[in-house]
C-alpha positions in Angstrom: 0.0 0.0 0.0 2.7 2.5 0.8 4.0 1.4 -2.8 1.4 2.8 -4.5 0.7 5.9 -1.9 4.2 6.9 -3.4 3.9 5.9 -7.0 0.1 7.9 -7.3 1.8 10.8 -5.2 4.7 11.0 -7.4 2.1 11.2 -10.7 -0.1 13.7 -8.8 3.1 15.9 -8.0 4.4 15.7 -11.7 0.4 16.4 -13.4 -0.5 18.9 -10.8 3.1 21.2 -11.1 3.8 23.1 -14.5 2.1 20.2 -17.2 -2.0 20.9 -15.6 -0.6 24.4 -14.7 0.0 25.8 -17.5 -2.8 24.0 -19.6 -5.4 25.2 -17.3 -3.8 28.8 -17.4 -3.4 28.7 -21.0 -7.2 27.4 -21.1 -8.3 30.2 -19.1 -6.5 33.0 -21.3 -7.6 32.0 -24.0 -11.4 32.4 -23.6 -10.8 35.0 -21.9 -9.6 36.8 -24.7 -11.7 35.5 -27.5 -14.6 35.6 -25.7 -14.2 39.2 -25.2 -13.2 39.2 -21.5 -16.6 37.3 -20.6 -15.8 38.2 -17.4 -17.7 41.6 -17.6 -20.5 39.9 -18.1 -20.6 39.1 -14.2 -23.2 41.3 -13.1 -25.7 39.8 -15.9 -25.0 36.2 -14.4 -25.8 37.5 -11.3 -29.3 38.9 -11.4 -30.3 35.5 -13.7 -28.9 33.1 -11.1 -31.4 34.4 -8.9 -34.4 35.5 -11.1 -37.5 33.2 -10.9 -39.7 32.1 -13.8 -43.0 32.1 -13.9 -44.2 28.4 -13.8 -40.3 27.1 -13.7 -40.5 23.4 -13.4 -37.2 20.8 -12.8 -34.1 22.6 -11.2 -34.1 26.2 -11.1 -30.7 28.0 -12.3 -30.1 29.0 -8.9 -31.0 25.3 -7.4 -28.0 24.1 -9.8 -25.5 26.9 -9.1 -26.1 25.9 -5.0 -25.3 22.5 -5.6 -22.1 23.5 -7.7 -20.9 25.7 -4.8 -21.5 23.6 -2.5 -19.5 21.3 -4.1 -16.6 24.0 -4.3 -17.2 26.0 -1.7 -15.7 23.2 1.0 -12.8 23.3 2.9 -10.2 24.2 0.6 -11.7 27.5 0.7 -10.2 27.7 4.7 -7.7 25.0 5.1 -6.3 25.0 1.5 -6.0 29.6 1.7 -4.0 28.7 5.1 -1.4 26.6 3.4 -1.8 28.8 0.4 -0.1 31.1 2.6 2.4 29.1 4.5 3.8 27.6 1.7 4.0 30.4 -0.9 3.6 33.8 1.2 1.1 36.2 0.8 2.1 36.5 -3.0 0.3 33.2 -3.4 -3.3 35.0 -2.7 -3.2 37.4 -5.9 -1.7 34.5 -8.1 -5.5 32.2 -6.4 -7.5 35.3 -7.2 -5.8 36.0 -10.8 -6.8 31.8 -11.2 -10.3 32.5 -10.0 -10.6 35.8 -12.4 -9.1 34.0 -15.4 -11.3 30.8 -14.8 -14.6 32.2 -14.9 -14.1 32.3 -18.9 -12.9 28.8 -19.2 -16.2 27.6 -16.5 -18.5 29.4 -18.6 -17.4 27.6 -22.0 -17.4 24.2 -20.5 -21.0 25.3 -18.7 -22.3 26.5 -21.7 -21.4 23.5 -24.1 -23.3 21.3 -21.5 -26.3 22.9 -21.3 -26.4 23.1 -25.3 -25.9 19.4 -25.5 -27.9 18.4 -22.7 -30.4 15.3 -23.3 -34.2 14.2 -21.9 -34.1 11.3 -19.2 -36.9 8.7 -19.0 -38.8 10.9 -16.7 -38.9 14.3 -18.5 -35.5 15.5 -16.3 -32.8 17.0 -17.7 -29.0 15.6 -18.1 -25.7 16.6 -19.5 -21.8 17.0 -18.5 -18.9 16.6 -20.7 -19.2 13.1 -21.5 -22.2 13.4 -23.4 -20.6 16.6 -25.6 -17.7 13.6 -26.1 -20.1 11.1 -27.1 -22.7 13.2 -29.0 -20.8 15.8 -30.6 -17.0 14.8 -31.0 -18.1 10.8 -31.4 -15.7 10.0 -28.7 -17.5 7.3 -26.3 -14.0 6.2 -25.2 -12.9 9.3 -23.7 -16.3 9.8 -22.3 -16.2 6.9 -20.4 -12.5 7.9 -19.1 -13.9 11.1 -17.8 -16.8 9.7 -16.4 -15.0 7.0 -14.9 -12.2 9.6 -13.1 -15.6 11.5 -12.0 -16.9 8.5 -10.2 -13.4 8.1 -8.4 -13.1 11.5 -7.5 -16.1 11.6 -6.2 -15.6 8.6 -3.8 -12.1 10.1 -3.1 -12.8 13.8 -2.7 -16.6 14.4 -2.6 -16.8 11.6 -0.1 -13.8 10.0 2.1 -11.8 13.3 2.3 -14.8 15.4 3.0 -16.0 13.2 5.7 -12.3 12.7 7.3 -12.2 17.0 7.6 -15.7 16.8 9.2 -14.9 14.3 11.7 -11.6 15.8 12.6 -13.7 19.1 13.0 -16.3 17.5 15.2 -13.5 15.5 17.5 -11.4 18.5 17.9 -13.5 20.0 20.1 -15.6 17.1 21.3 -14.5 13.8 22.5 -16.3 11.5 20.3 -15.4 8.8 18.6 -14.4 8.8 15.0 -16.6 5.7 14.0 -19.5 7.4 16.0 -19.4 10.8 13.5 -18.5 8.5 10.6 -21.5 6.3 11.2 -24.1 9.7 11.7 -22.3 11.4 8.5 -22.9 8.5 6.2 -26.7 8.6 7.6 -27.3 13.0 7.0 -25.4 11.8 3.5 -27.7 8.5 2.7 -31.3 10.9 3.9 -30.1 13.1 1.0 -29.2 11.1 -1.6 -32.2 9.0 -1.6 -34.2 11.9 -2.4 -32.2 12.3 -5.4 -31.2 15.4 -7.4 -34.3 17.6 -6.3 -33.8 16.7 -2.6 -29.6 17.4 -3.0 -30.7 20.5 -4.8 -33.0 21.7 -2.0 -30.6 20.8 1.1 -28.0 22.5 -1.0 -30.1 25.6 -1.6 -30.6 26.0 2.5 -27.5 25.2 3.6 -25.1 27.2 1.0 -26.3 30.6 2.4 -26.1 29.8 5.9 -22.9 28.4 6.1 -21.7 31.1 4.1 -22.9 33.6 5.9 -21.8 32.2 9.2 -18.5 31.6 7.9 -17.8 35.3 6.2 -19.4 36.7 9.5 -16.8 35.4 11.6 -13.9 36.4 8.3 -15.1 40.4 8.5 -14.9 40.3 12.5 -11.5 39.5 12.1 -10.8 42.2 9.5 -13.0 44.4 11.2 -10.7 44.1 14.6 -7.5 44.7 12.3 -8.8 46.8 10.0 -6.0 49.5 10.3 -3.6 46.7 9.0 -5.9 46.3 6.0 -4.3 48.6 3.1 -0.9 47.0 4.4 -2.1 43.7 3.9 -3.2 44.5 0.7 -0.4 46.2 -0.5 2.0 43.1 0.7 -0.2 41.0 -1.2 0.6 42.7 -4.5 4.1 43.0 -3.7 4.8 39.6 -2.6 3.4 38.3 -5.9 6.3 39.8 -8.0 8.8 40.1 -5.1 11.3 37.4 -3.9 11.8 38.9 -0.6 10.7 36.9 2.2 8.0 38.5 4.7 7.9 38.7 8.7 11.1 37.6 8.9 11.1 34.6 6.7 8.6 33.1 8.4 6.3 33.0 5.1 8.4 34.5 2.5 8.7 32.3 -0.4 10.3 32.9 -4.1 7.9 34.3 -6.4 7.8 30.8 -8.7 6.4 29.0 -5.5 3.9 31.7 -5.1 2.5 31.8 -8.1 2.8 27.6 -8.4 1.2 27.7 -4.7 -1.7 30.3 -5.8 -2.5 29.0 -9.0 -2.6 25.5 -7.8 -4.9 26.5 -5.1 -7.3 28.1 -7.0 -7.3 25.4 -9.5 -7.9 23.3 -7.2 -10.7 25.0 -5.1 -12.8 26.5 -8.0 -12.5 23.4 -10.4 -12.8 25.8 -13.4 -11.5 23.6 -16.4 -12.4 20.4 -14.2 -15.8 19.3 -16.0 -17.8 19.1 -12.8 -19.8 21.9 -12.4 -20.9 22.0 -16.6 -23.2 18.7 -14.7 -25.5 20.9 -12.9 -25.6 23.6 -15.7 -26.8 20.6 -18.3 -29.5 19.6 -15.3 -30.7 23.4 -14.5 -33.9 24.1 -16.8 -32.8 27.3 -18.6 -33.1 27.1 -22.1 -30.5 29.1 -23.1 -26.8 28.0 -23.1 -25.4 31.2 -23.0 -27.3 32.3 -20.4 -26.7 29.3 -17.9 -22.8 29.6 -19.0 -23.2 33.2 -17.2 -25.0 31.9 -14.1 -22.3 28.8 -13.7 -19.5 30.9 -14.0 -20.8 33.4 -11.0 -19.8 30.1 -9.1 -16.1 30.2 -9.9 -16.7 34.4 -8.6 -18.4 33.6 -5.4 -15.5 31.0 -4.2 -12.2 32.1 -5.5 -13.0 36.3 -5.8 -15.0 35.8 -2.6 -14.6 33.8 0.0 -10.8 33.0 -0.7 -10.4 36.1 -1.0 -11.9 36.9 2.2 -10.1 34.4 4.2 -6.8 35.5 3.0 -7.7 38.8 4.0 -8.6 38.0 7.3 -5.4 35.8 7.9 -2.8 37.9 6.7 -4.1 41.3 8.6 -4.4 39.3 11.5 -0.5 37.8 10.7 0.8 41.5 10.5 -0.9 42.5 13.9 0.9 39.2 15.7 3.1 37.1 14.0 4.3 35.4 16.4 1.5 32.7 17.4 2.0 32.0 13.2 5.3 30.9 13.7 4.2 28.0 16.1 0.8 26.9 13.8 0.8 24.1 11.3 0.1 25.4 7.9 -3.5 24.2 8.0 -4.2 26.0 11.3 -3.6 29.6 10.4 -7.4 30.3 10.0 -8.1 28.8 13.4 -5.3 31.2 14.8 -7.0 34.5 13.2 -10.7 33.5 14.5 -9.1 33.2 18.0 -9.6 37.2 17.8 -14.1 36.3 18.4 -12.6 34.8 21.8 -11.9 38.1 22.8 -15.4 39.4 22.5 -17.2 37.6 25.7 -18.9 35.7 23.2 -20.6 32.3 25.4 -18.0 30.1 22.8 -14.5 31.0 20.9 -13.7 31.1 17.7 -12.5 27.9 17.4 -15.5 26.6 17.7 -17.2 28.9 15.5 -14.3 28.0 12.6 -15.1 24.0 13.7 -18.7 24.3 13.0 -17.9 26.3 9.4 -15.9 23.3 8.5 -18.2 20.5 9.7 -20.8 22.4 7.3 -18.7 23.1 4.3 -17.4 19.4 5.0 -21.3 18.1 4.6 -22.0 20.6 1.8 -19.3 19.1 0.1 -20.1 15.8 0.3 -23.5 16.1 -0.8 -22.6 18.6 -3.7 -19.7 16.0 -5.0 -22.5 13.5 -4.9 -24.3 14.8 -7.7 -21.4 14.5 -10.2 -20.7 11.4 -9.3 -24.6 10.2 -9.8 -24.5 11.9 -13.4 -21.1 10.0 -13.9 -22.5 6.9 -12.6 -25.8 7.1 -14.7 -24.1 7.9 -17.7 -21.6 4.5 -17.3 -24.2 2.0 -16.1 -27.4 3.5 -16.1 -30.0 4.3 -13.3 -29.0 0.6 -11.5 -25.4 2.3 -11.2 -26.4 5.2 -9.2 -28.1 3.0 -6.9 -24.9 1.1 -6.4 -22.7 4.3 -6.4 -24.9 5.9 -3.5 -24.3 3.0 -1.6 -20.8 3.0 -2.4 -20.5 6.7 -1.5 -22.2 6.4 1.7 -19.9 3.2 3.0 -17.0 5.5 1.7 -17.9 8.6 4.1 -18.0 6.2 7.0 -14.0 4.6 5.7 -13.2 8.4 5.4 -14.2 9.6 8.6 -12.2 6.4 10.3 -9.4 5.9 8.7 -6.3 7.6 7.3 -7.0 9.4 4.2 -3.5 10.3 2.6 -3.7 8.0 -0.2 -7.1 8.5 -0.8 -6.4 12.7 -1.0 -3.9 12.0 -2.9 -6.2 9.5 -5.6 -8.5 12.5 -5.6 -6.0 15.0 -7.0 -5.0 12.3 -9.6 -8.7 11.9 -10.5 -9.5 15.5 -10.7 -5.9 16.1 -13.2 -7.5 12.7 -15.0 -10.8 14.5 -15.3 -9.4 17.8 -16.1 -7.6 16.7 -19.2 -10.2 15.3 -21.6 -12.3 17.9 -20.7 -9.8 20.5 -21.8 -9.5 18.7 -24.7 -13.0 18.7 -25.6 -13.1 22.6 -24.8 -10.1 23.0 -27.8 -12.2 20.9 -30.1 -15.1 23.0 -29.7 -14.2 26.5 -29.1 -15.4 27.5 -32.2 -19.2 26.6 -31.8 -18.6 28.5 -27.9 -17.5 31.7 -29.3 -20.3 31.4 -32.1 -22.8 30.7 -29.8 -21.5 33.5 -27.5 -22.0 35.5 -30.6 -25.2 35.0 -31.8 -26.5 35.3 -27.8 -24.4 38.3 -27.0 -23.5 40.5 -29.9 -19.9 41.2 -30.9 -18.3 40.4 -27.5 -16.0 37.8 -29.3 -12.7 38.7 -31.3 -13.0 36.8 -34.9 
């Protein structure tokens, strides 16, 4: 077993440095520019993901955009920012955000090919994702099944067994509980959900998104509240850091600029899953009939985490870091976020921070887990039909309670190799088919798009 720990984590580490880097960045550039910096199109995407139709039946635009984030929006957003930070400085928070800004393009293209070439189910529903835009349109069933395959895996990997090991370490942090006792009521929450199918997941997710949100951005702007004369530093040292090789307080984060952009970008990547297929599987299920239009609500998802609540956190960290470094040069790199909310045990609150930050993560955890479950039913019943997403839901639920119990580093590590397996044909299939997203773009949107 520790064989192939090493052997997957060596693959991850080679896909996941320059090689998926500087595709993904390259991806994102590139629609950026031909589609006419899409991008400014933000505020549009906005007002549709929450307007209501008269009538609307199946799942809303807004239903599908809450599952997507609550698929994204998970724990990278506060443990993956904190190590964002150790590891590459400051510096690596504008590289995450320039990630985030670049990627809304290349999420809207993959969202909006989706929802084009999305087909009927049995019961009048609505499906799609990349691998029926491989089948249908390229005529490339092989590589649809590889995606869909690497969908289903991630899922199990990252949507599931990761997920549920964060939420039990959450829980047992600051209860004394046993492992196998969370695992055990996770995998029940999870199972309630699922059986309800996509509506039910949709609904859950349309409840809990905002409320975990809020609760966790709450505590984020307390924090930058109590610093806030440190703000316009930390901005400043943001920028600077990003093009500057000098090291910061001390050396205690400084990092060369290469690691900070590698660190940021990867992060970002890696949190907003622009360029990754997954969220295009809620824009294909999401009744609005026109592509374009769901490609602008989809890609407000990509805003919301990166441009958002990253870049809330990393505010809230790095003001608090320049205040008092010092209890940052004893934390693990994961822990800097529980350090900065240690400021709401200052305010004669009946509970600290850390428990505040704990119950965040025990929610983006299970919002995760549910989210990730939705791409890897469509995966599922695109492989082996609706008798497959029976067996997948059992086979995600058992996997929540192994995740929660045991050690998870070569499962995290399987899920970053499915997610660069994932990433890749999708990528491709974007290439092959730019030219019908910047025509559609065209006919929707006027001249937005360079010829």
């Amino acid at each position: 077993m520790g064989r192939i720990n090493e052997l997957v984590k060596m693959l991850c580490s080679w896909l996941w440095d320059w090689p998926m880097l500087f595709l993904l960045a390259g991806t994102h550039l590139y629609f950026t520019l031909r589609l006419g910096l899409i991008q400014r199109r933000l505020p549009l995407g906005l007002r549709l993901s929450v307007a209501k139709k008269e009538g609307e039946q199946g799942l809303s635009p807004y239903a599908a955009l809450s599952t997507a984030l609550a698929a994204t929006i998970g724990t990278g957003n506060i443990l993956g920012i904190s190590a964002a930070i150790a590891v590459g400085g400051p510096g690596a928070v504008f590289w995450c955000w320039i990630s985030g800004f670049f990627g809304m393009a290349t999420c809207y293209a993959e969202s909006l090919l989706s929802a084009k070439y999305r087909v009927r189910s049995l019961d009048g529903g609505s499906l799609g994702g990349p691998m029926y835009v491989m089948e249908r349109v390229l005529g490339k069933k092989w590589l649809a099944a590889v995606f869909s395959f690497f969908a289903v895996a991630a899922a199990l990997c990252v949507g599931s067994g990761v997920q549920a090991h964060s939420l039990t370490a959450a829980v047992t942090k600051g209860i004394h509980v046993s492992p196998h006792l969370v695992g055990i009521a996770a995998a029940l929450l999870a199972g309630s959900v699922l059986v309800g199918g996509a509506a039910k997941t949709a609904k859950v997710c349309t409840c809990l998104v905002p409320v975990m949100s809020v609760l966790y951005l709450g505590g984020c702007f307390f924090v930058i509240w109590k610093n806030v004369g440190w703000v316009p530093q930390t901005i400043r040292i943001i920028f600077l850091s990003a093009f500057s090789s000098r090291s910061f307080l001390g050396g205690v984060t400084g990092a060369a600029v290469m690691t900070a952009i590698r660190t940021g970008m990867a992060k970002g990547l890696f949190t907003n899953e622009a360029g990754m297929g997954s969220m295009p599987m809620t824009a294909a299920a999401a009744e609005e009939p026109s592509p374009v239009r769901q490609g602008l609500v989809s890609m407000t998802g990509v805003f919301w985490d990166t441009l958002v609540m990253c870049a809330v956190t990393a505010v809230a960290v790095v003001s608090d870091m320049l205040r008092n470094a010092e209890p940052y040069r004893q934390a693990g790199q994961e822990d800097y976020c529980f350090v900065a909310f240690d400021r709401l045990s200052l305010t004669g609150l009946p509970f600290g921070g850390g428990e505040i930050l704990s119950a965040c993560l025990v929610l983006f955890a299970f919002a995760t887990i549910i989210g990730w479950s939705f791409y890897g039913e469509c995966a599922a019943r695109y492989l082996w039909g609706e008798r497959g997403v029976k067996r997948f839901q059992i086979a995600y639920i058992v996997f929540v309670y192994l995740g929660s119990v045991l050690s998870v580093e070569l499962v995290w590590n399987l899920s970053d190799l499915c997610n660069a397996c994932m990433a890749i044909p999708n990528l491709l299939c974007l290439w092959l088919l730019r030219k019908t997203i910047l025509r559609q773009t065209r006919e929707e949107l006027g001249g937005c798009c360079s010829r």
